[in-house]
matplotlib code that plots the C-alpha trace (Angstrom):
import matplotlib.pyplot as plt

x = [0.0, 2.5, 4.2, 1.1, 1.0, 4.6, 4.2, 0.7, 2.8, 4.9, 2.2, 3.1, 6.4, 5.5, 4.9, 1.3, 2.3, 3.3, -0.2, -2.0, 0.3, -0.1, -3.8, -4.1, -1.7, -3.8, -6.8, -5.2, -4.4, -8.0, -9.0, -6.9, -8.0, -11.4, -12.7, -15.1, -16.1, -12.9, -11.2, -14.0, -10.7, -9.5, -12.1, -10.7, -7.6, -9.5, -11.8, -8.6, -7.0, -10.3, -10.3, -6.6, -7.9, -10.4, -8.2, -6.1, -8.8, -9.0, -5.4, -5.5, -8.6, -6.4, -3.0, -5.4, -6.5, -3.2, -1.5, -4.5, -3.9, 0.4, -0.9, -3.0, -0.2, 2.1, -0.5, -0.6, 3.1, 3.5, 0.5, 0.4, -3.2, -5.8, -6.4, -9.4, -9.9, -11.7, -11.1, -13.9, -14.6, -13.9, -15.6, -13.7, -14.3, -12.6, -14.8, -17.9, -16.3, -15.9, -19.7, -21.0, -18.7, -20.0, -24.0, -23.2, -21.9, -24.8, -23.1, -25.6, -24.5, -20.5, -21.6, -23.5, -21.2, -18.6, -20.6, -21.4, -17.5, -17.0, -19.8, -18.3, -14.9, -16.6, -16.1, -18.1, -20.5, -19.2, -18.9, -16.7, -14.5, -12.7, -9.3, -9.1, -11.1, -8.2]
y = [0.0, 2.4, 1.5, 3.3, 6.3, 6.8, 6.7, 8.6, 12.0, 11.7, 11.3, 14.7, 13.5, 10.6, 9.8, 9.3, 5.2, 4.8, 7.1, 4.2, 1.7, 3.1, 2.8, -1.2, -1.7, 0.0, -1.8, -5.7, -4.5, -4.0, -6.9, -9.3, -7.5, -7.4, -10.5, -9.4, -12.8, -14.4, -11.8, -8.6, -7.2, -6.1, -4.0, -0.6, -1.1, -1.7, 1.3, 3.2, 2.3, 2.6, 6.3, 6.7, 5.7, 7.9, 11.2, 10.4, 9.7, 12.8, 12.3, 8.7, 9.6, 12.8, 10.0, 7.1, 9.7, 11.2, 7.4, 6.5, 9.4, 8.5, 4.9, 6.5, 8.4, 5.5, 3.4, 6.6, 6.4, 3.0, 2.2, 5.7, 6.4, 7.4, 4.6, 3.3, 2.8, 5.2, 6.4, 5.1, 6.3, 3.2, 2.0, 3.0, -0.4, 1.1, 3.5, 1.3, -0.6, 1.8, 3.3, -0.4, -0.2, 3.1, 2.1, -0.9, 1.2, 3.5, 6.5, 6.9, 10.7, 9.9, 6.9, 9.6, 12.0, 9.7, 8.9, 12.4, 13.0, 9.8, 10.6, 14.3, 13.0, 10.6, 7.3, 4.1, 6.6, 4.6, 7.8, 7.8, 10.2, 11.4, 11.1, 14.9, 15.9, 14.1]
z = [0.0, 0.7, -2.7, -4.3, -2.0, -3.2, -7.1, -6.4, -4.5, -7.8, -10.9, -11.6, -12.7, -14.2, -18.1, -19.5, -19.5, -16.1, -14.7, -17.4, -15.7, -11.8, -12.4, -13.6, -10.3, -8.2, -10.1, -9.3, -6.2, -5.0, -7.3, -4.8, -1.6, -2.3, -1.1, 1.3, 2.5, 2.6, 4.7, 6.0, 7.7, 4.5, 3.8, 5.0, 2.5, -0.2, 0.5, 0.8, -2.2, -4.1, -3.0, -3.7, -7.4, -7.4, -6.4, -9.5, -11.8, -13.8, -14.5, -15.6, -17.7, -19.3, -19.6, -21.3, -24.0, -24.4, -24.6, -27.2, -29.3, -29.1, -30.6, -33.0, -34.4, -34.0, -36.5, -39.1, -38.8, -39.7, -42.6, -44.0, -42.8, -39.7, -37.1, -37.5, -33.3, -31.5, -27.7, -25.6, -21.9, -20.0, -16.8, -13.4, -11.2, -7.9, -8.2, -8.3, -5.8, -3.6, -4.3, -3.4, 0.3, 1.3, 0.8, 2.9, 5.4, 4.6, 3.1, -0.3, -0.3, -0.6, -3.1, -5.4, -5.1, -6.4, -9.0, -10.5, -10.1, -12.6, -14.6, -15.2, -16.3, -18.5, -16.8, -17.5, -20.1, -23.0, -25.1, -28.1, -28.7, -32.3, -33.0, -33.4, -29.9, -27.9]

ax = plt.figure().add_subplot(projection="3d")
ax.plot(x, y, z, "-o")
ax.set_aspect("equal")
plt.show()
């Protein structure tokens, strides 16, 4: 855990892949933790890291776009025209995660909050975005 509050006090410093990369960690990382029945003891650490991954999610959103539009010009690069992939606003499970915790514990208006905060960066909307808007 303390790994991730380490890279997190640097993502300033860090390039657009290693935010992507610092993201999926953090992802796996609750992934294995989360196991609510096997170990309940657990659950504050995964509700932390869930809302360490929520701080930084306007940055990872900003760092997948910016790393899709690097492949994008990678693929014009090598075959001489436009890729044909489009960026799509991805789901943010830490998020939901975390939203499911806090109305256990009875917290709805933290849990919607959360949610409009996603919803505003474009999380889990499914939107499509051009090549040229990113």
């Amino acid at each position: 855990m303390d790994r991730f509050s380490s890279q997190i006090a640097r993502i300033s410093s860090m390039s657009h892949k290693e935010i992507v990369d610092l993201h999926f960690a953090l992802h796996t990382e609750i992934k294995e933790l989360y196991k609510p029945k096997k170990h309940p003891e657990r659950i504050n650490d995964v509700k932390l890291l869930c809302e360490k991954s929520v701080a930084i999610s306007a940055i990872v959103i900003n760092s997948l776009k910016k790393k899709h539009r690097a492949e994008a010009d990678e693929y014009a690069r090598l075959f001489g025209k436009l890729s044909p992939l489009k960026f799509s606003y991805p789901a943010h499970a830490p998020a939901n995660t975390l939203c499911a915790i806090l109305r256990k514990q009875g917290d709805s208006s933290q849990a919607d909050y959360i949610e409009r905060k996603m919803t505003s960066e474009g999380w889990g909307t499914g939107r499509y975005v051009d090549l040229l808007d990113l």
